[in-house]
C-alpha positions in Angstrom: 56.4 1.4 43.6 59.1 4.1 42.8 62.7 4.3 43.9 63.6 7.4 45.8 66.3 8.8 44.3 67.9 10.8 47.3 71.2 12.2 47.0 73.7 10.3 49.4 73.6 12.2 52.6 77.5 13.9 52.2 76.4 15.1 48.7 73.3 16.6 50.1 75.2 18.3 53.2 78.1 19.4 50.4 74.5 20.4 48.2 72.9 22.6 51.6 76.1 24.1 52.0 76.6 25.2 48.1 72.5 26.4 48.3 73.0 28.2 51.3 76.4 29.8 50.3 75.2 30.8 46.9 71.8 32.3 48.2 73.9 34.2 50.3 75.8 35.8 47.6 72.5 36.3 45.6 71.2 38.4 48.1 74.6 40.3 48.7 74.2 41.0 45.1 70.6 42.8 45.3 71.3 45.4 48.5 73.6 48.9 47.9 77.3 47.9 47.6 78.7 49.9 50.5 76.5 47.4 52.9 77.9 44.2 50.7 81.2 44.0 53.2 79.3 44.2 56.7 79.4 41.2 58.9 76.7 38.9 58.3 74.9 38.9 61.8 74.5 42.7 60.9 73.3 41.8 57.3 71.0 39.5 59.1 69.3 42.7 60.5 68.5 44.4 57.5 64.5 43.6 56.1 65.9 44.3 52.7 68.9 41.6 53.0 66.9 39.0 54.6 63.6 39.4 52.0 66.5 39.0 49.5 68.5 36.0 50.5 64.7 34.1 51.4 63.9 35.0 47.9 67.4 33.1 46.6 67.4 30.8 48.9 63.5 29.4 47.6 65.1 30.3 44.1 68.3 27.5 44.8 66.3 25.2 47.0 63.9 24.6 43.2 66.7 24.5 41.2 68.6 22.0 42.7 65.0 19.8 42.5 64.5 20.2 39.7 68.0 19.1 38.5 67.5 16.0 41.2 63.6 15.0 40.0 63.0 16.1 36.1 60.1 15.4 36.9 59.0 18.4 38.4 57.6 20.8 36.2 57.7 24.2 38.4 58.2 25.4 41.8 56.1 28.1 43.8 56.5 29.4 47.2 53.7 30.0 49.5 52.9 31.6 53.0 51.6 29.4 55.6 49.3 32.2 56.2 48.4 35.5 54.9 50.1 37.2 57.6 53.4 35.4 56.7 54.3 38.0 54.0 53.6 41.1 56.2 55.7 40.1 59.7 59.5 39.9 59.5 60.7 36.0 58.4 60.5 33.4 60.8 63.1 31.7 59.0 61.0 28.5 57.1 60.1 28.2 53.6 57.1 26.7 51.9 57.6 25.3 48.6 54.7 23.7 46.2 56.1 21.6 43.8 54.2 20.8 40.5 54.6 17.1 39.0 52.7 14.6 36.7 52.3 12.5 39.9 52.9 12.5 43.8 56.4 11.3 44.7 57.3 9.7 48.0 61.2 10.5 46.2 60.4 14.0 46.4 59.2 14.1 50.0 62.2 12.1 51.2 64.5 14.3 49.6 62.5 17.2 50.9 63.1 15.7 54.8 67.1 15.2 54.3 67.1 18.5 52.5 65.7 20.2 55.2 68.3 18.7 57.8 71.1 19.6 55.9 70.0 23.4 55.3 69.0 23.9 59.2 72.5 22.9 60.0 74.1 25.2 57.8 71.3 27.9 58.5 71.9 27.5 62.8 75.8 27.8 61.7 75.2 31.8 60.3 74.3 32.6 64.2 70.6 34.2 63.3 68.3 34.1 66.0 64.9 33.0 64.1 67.4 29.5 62.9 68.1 28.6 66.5 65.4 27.0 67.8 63.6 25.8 64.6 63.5 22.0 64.1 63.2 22.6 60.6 62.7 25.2 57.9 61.8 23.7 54.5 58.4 22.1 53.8 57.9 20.6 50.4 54.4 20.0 49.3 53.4 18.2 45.8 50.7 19.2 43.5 49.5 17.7 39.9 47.9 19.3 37.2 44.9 17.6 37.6 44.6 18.5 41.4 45.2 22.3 40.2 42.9 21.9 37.5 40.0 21.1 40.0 41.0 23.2 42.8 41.6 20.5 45.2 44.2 19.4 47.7 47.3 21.4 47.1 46.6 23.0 43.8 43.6 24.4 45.8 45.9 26.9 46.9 46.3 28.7 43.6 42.5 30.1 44.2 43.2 31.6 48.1 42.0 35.1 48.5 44.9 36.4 50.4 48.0 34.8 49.0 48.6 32.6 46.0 51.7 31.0 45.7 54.1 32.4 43.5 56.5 30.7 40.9 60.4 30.9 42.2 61.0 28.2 39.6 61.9 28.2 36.5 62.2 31.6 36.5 60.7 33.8 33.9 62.4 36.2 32.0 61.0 39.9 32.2 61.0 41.7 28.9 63.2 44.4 28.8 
């Protein structure tokens, strides 16, 4: 039986916040610089802005488990349908996590992760955060389950939409 190694719950609200605020500022950094300075219920308009900070948001939510649980090996995000990526953003992410093993650590982590983001996430005033009663969802894979295309690491052979890597990040040759 493992220990869950969960993050005392005012270092994972300080953690949300520092995710949140820093995916934020990631996504600032990707739209034109004359829109940088707008009010962030405006920003929270914009497809391109929103794509962006989902995108860093995904990025900082596997970093930081990654720095919690060494264990895990890579992140990849995933739409809960095919659909997903077409339609604006609902506001909830889907992570797969690949590990040696399937941690009830990583899913309680997940859970209190989750609570701490939505509170932040309801703070910024966006309609699609209001009424959710949660937004992250953290599922586990192994190699071996990828390796025979069942349970989780199933996913990796969908037709539609296979999840892609957010973390680590590889570096484009340039």
């Amino acid at each position: 039986m493992e220990n869950p190694v969960v993050p005392l719950p005012n270092d994972l609200s300080q953690a949300a916040n520092k995710i949140c605020e820093t995916a934020l500022e990631d996504a600032k950094a990707q739209i034109h610089p004359l829109l940088r300075s707008a009010e962030l219920h405006r920003l929270g308009q914009r497809v391109e802005f929103v794509k962006a900070f989902k995108l860093a948001l995904e990025r900082r939510v596997a970093q930081k488990l990654a720095l919690w649980r060494p264990d895990v090996q890579a992140v990849f995000q995933f739409d809960e349908s095919w659909m997903e990526s077409r339609s604006t953003w609902d506001g909830s992410i889907h992570l797969l996590v690949k590990v040696p093993r399937l941690s009830s650590a990583i899913k309680g982590m997940g859970k209190a992760l989750d609570k701490s983001l939505l509170k932040y996430l309801k703070q910024l005033g966006w309609q699609r955060f209001q009424k959710r009663q949660t937004i992250l969802e953290i599922q586990q894979f192994t190699p071996d389950e990828l390796r025979h295309g069942i349970s989780y690491g199933a996913m990796f052979y969908a037709v539609y939409s296979v999840p892609v890597k957010v973390w680590p990040q590889t570096r484009r040759a340039g």
